[in-house]
C-alpha positions as a Markdown table, in Angstrom:
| # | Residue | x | y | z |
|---|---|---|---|---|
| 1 | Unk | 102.0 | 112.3 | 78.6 |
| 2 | Unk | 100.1 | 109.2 | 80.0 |
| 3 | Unk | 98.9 | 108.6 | 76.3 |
| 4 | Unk | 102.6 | 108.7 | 75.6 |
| 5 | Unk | 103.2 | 106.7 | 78.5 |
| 6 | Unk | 100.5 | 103.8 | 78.0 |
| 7 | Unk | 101.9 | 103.3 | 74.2 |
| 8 | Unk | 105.4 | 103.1 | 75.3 |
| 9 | Unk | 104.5 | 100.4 | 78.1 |
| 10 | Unk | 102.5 | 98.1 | 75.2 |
| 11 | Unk | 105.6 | 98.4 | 72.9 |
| 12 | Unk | 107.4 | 97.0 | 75.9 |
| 13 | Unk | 104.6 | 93.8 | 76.3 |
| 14 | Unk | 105.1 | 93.2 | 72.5 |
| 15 | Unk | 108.9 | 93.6 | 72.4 |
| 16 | Unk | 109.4 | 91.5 | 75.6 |
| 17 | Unk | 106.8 | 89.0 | 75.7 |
| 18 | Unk | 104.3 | 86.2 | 74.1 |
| 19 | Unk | 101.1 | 86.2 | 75.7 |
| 20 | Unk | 99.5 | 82.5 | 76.6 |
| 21 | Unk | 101.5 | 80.9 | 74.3 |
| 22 | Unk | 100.6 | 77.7 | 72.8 |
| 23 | Unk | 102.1 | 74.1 | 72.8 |
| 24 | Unk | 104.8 | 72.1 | 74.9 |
| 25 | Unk | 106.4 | 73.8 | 77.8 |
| 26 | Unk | 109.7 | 75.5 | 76.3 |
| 27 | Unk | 112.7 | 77.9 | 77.1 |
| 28 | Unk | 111.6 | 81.1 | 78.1 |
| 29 | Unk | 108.4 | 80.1 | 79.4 |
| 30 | Unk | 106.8 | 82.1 | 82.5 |
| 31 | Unk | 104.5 | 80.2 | 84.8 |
| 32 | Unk | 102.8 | 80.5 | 87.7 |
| 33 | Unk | 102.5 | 78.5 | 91.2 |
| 34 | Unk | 105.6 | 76.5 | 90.6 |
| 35 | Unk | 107.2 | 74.2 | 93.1 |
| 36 | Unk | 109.6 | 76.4 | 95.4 |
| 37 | Unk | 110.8 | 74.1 | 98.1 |
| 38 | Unk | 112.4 | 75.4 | 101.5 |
| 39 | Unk | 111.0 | 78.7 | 100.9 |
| 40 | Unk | 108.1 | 80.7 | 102.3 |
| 41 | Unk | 105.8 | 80.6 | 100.1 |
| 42 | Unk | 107.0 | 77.3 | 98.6 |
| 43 | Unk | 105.5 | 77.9 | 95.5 |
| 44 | Unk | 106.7 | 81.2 | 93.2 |
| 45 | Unk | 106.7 | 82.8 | 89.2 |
| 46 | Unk | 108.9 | 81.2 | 87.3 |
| 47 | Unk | 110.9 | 81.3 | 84.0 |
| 48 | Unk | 112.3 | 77.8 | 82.6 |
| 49 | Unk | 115.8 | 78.0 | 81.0 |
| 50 | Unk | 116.2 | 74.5 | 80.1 |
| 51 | Unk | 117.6 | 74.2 | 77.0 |
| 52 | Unk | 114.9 | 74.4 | 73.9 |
| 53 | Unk | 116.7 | 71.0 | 72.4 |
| 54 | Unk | 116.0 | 68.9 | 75.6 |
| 55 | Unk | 112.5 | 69.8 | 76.2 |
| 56 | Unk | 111.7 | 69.1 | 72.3 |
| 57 | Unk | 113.1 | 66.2 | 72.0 |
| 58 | Unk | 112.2 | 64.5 | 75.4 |
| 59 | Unk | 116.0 | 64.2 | 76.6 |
| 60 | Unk | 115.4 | 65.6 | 80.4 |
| 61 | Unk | 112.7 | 64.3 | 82.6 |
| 62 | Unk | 112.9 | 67.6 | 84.7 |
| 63 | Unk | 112.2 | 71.4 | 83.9 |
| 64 | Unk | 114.8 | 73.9 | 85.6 |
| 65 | Unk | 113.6 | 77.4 | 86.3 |
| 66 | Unk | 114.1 | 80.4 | 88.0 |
| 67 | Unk | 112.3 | 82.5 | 90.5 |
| 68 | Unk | 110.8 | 85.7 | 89.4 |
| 69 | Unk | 109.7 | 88.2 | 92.5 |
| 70 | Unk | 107.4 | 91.1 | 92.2 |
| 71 | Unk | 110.0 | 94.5 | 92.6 |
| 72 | Unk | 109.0 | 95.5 | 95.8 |
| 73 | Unk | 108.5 | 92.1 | 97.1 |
| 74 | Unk | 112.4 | 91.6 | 96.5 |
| 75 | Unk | 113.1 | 95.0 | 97.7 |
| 76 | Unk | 111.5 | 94.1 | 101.3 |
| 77 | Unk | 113.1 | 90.3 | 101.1 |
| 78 | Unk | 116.6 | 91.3 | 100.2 |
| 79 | Unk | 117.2 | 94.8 | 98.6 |
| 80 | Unk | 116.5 | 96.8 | 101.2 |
| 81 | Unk | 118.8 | 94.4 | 103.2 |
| 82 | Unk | 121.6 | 95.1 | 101.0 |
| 83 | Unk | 121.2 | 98.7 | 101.5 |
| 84 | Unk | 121.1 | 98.3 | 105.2 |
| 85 | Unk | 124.4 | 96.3 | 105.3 |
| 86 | Unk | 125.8 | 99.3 | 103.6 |
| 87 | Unk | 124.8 | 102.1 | 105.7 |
| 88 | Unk | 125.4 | 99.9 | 108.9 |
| 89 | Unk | 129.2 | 99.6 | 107.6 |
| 90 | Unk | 128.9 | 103.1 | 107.2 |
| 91 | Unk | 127.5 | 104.2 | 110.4 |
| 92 | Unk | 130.2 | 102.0 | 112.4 |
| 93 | Unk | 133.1 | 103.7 | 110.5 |
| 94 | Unk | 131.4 | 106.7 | 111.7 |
| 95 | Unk | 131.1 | 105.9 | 115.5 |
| 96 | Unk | 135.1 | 105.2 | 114.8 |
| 97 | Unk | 135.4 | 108.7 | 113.6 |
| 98 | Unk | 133.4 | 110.1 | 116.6 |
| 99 | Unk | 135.6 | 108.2 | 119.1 |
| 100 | Unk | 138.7 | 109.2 | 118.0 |
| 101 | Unk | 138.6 | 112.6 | 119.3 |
| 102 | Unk | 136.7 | 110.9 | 122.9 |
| 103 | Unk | 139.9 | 108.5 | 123.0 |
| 104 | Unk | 137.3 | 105.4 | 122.9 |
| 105 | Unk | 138.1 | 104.0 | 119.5 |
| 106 | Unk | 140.2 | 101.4 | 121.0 |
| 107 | Unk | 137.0 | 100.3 | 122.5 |
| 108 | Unk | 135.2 | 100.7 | 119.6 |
| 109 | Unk | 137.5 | 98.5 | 117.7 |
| 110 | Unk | 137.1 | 95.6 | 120.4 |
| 111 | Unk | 133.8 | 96.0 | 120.3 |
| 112 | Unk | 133.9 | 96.9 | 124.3 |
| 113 | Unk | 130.9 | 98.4 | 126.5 |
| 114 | Unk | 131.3 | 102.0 | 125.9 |
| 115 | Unk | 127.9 | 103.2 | 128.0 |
| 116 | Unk | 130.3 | 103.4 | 131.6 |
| 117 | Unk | 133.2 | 105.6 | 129.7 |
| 118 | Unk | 130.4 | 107.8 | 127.9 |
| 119 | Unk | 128.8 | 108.5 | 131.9 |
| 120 | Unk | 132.2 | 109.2 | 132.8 |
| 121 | Unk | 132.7 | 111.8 | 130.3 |
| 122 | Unk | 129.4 | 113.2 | 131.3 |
| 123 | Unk | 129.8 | 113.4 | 134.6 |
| 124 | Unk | 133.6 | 114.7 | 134.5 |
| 125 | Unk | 132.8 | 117.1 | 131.6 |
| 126 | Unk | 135.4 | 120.3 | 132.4 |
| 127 | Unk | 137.7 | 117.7 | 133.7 |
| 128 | Unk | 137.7 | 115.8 | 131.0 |
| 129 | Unk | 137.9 | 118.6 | 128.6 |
| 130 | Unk | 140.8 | 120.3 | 129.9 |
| 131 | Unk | 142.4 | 116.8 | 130.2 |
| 132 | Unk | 141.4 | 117.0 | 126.1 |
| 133 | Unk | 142.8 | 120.5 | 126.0 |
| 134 | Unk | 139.1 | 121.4 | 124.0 |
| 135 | Unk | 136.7 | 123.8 | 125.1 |
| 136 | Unk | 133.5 | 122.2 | 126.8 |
| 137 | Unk | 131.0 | 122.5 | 124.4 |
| 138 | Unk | 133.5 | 121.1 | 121.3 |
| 139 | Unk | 133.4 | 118.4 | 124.2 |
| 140 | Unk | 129.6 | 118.2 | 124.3 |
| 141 | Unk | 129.1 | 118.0 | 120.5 |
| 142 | Unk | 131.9 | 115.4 | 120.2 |
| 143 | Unk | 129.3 | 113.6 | 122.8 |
| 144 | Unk | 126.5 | 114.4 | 120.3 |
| 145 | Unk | 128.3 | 112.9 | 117.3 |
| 146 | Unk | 129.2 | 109.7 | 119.1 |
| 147 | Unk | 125.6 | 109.0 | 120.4 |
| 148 | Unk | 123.7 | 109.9 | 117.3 |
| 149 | Unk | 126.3 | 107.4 | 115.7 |
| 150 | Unk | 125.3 | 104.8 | 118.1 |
| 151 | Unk | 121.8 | 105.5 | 118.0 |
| 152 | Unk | 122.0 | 105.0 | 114.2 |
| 153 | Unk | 123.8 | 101.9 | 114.3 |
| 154 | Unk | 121.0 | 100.1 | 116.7 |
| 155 | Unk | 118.1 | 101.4 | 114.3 |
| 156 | Unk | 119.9 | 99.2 | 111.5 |
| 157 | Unk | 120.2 | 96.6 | 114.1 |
| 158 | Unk | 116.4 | 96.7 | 114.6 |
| 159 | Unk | 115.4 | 96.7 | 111.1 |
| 160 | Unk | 118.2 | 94.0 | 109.9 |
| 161 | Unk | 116.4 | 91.7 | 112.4 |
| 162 | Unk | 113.3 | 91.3 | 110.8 |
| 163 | Unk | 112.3 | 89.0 | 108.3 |
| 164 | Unk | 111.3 | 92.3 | 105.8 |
| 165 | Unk | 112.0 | 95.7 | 105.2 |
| 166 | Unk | 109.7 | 98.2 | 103.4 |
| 167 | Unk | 111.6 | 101.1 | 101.3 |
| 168 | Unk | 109.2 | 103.3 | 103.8 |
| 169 | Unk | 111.3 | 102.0 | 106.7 |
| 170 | Unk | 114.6 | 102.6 | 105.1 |
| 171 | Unk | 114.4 | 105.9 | 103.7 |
| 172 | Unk | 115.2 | 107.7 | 107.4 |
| 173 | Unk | 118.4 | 105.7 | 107.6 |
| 174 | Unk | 119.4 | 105.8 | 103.8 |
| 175 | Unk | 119.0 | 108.8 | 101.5 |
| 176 | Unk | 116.1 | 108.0 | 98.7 |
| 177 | Unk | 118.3 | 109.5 | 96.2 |
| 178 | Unk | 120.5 | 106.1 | 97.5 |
| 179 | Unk | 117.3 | 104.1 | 97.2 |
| 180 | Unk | 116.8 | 105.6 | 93.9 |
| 181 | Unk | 120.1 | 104.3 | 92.9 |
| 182 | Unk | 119.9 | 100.9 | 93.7 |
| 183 | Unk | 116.4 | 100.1 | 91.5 |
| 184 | Unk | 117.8 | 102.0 | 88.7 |
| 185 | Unk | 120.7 | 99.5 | 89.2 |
| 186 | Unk | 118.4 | 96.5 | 89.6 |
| 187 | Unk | 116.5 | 97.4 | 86.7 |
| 188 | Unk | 119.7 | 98.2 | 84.5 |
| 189 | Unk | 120.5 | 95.1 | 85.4 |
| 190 | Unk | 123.8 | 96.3 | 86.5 |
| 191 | Unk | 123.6 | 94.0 | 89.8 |
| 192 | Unk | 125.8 | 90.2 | 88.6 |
| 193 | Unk | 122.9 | 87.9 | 90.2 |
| 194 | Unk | 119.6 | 89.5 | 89.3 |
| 195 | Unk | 117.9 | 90.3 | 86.2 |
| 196 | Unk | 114.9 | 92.7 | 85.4 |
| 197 | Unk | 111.8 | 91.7 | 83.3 |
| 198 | Unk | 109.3 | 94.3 | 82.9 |
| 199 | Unk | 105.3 | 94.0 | 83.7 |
| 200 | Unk | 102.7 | 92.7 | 81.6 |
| 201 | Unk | 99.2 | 93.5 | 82.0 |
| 202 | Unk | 96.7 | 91.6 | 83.4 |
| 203 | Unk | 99.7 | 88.5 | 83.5 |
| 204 | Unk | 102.8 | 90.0 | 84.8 |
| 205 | Unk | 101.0 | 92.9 | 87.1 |
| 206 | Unk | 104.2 | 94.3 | 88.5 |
| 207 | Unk | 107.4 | 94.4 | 87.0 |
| 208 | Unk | 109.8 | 91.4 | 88.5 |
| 209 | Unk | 113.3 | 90.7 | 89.7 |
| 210 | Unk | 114.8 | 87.1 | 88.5 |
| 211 | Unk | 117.1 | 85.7 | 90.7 |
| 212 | Unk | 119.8 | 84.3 | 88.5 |
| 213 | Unk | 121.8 | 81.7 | 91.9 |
| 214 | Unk | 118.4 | 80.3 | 92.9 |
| 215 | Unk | 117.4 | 77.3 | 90.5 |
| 216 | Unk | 114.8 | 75.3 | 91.3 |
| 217 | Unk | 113.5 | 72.4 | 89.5 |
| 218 | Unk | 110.6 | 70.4 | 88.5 |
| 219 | Unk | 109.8 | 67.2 | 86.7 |
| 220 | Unk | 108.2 | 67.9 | 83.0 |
| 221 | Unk | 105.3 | 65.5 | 83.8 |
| 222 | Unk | 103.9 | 68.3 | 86.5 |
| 223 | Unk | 104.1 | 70.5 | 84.1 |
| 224 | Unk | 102.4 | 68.9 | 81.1 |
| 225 | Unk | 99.7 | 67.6 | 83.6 |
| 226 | Unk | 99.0 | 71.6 | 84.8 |
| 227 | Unk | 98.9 | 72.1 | 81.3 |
| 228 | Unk | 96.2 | 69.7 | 80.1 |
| 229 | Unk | 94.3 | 70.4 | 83.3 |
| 230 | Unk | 91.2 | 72.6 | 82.8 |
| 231 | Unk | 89.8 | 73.6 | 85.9 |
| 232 | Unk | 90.9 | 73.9 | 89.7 |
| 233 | Unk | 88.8 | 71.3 | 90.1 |
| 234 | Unk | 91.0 | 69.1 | 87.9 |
| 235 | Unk | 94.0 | 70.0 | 89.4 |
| 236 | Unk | 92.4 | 69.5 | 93.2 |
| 237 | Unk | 91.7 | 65.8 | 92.4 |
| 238 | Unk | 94.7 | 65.0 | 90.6 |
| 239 | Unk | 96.5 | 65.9 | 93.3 |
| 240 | Unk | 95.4 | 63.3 | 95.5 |
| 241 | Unk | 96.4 | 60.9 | 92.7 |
| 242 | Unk | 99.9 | 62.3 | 92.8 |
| 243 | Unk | 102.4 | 61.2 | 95.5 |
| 244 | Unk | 105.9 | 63.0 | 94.0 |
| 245 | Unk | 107.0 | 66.7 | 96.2 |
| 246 | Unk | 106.5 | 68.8 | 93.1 |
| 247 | Unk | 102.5 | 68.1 | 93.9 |
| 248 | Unk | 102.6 | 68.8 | 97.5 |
| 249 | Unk | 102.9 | 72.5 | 97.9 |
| 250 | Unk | 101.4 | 73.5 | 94.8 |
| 251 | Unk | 97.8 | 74.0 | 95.9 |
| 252 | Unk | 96.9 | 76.4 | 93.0 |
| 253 | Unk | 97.0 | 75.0 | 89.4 |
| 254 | Unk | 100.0 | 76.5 | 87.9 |
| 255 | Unk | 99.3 | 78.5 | 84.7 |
| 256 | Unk | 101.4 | 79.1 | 81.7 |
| 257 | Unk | 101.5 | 83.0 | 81.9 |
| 258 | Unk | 103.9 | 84.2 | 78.8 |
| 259 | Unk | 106.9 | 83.2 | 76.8 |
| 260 | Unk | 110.1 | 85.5 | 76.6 |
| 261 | Unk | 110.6 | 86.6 | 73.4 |
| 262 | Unk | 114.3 | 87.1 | 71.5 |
| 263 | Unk | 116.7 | 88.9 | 72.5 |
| 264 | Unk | 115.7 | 89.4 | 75.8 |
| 265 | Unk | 115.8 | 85.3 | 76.5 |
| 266 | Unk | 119.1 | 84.9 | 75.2 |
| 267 | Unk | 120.2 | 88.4 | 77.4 |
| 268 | Unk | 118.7 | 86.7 | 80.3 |
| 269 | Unk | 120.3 | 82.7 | 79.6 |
| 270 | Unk | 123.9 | 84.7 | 78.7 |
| 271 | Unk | 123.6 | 86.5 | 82.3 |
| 272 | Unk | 122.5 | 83.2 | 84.0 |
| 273 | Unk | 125.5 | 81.3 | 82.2 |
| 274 | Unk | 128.1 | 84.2 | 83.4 |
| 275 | Unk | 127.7 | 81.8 | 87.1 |
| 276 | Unk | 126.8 | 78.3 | 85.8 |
| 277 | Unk | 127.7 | 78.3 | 82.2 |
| 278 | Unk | 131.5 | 76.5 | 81.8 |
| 279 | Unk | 132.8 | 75.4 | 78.7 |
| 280 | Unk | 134.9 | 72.1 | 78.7 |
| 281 | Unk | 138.8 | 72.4 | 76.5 |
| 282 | Unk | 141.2 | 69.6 | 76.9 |
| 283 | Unk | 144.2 | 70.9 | 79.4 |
| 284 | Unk | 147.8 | 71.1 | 77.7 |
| 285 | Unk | 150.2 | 68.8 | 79.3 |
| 286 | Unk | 152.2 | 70.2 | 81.9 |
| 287 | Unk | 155.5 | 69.5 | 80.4 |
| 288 | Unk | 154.1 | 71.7 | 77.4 |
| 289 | Unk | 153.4 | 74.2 | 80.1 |
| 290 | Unk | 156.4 | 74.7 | 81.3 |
| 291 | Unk | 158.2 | 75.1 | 78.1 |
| 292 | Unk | 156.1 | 77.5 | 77.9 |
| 293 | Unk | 156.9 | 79.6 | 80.9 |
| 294 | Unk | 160.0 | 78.2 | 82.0 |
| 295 | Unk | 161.2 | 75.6 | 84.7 |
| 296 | Unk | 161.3 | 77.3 | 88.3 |
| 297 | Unk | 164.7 | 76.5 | 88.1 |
| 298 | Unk | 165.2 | 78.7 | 84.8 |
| 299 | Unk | 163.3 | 81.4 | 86.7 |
């Protein structure tokens, strides 16, 4: 089985990817320790999708590229988020269920103090529950369902406010057959904005999450100078030479990792163009328009 396993994984480094590959910086292209400005880091793995024709024939002086996170580092910086959203909507249409049969929904839906009316209930339990015309425990486990809802709801509170989630943290709250889910939906790349590239050994150690809204951008002179760089040493000193932002956060020479190979690019450009991609027609004149479908005073 792991023989079987190890064989399938190097069919997927062939199929997907061109290891160190040589001359000019060019489409499909995955470096490290790119410039990622107003982000923590500020530097991140990248993929270029600048079009092949404009790097090869010099026609853009900048390289546009987008950010590749490791799977569970995008898991603890957004998906888990997402999941968390989810099950918060979830727990609050809950609570509502809960206070319908308490008579504190109104509340609920104003988004009133509720702790005073619960005491009330408590203290005035047989009162209350003959007022309710329900037997005292159905009361009591009414009670129960409304406070484990609450309770619920602050524990997504808690986690939401932090900067990252483990999957560790959110499998109490949401079901790790849900978890599950949502990487198999990742990595079928059935989510519109992100796009899964599997791992490469010893390049690419874990498999990676592209985010297809967040380009970022470089000139193509940082990147010809990383390349022609040989050491650390190199790059150290030819940063002090440099004064341009692409230089300044980019400590660590950045390295030319792999290339993407076909199909998988164009699968990757054709899901990135589904948000940026717009294709220019001329517009038919509005008088043609309306013979068309009719003046609104034919209609």
């Amino acid at each position: 089985m792991l023989k079987e396993f190890c064989e399938y994984m190097k069919w997927i480094e062939e199929a997907y990817y061109l290891r160190l590959p040589p001359g000019s910086p060019m489409q499909g292209d995955i470096w490290s320790n790119l410039p990622l400005p107003y982000s923590s880091p500020a530097v991140c793995t990248g993929i270029i999708i600048t079009p092949r024709c404009d790097l090869v024939h010099d026609k853009t002086s900048a390289v546009n590229y987008l950010p590749l996170l490791p799977f569970d580092e995008f898991m603890a910086s957004q998906g888990n988020f997402e999941l968390l959203e989810q099950e918060l909507q979830d727990a609050r249409e809950a609570l509502r269920k809960a206070a319908e049969p308490l008579r504190l929904r109104e509340a609920i839906d104003l988004e009133l103090p509720t702790a005073s009316l619960v005491d009330s209930l408590t203290a005035s339990m047989q009162e209350k529950a003959s007022e309710y015309e329900i037997s005292t425990s159905r009361l009591e486990k009414y009670l129960g369902a409304f406070s484990a809802a609450q309770g619920r709801i602050e524990r997504i509170k808690v986690l939401l406010a932090q900067s990252t989630v483990a999957s560790s943290e959110v499998v109490p709250l949401c079901s790790s057959r849900l978890l599950t889910k949502y990487k198999l939906a990742v990595a079928r790349n059935t989510i519109g904005d992100l796009h899964f590239l599997p791992p490469c050994q010893s390049l690419l150690d874990s498999a990676c999450v592209v985010l297809l809204r967040r380009v970022a951008t470089c000139s193509i002179e940082f990147l010809r100078l990383a390349q022609n760089c040989m050491s650390q040493g190199d790059w150290d000193l030819l940063r002090t030479r440099q004064a341009t932002s692409d230089f300044d956060g980019s400590a660590v020479k950045p390295e030319r990792l792999l290339r993407l190979k076909s199909p998988y690019l164009e699968s990757l450009m054709f899901r990135f163009g589904s948000f940026f991609g717009r294709v220019g027609v001329r517009d038919i004149e509005r008088s043609q328009l309306e013979a068309f479908v009719g003046q609104p005073e034919d209609l």
